[in-house]
N, C-alpha and C positions, 0 to 999 in steps of 0.2 A: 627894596622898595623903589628904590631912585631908579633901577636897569627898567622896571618895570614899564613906567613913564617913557623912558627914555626910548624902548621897543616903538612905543606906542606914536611917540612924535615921530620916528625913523618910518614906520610904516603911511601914517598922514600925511607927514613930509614926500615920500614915494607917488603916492595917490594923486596927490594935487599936481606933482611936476611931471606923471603919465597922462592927467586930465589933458593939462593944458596939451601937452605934446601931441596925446591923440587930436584934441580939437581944431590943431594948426593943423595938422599932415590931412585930415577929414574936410578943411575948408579946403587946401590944396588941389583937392582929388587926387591925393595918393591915399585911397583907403586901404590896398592889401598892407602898406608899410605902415599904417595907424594900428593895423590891429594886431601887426608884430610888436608894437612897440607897447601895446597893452599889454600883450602876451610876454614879454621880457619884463613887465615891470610884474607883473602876477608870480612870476616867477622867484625874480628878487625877494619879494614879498614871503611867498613860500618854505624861500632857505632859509629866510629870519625866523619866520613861525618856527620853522623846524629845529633851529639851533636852539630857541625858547625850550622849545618842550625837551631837546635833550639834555638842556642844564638843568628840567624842573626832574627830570626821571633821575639824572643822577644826586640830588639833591634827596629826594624820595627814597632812593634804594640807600643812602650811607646814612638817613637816619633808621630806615626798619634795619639794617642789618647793622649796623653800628660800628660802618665803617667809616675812614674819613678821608 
């Protein structure tokens, strides 16, 4: 229950420090590099969801087949 949370502030934590990022590099007029830098944090973002959902599927599969 605690990793749960803890996804959750890592991913808001991401969010806000790509906001601000983008919002600097956007006032700069470097927009092609704002929107990379949105695009790497979407991405960070991504491999977390994905590492989530691979602990929840192996988690799933060792109690239906009742391994450990």
């Amino acid at each position: 229950m605690l990793t749960d949370a803890t996804i959750l502030f890592q991913i808001a934590g991401i969010g806000i420090i790509v906001a601000l990022i983008h919002t600097i590099l956007k006032q700069m007029g470097k927009e092609e590099i704002a929107q990379f830098a949105t695009l790497i944090g979407f991405i960070i973002v991504l491999v977390l969801v994905i590492d989530g959902l691979s602990e929840l599927f192996q988690q799933i599969k060792s109690v239906f087949l009742f391994q450990g």
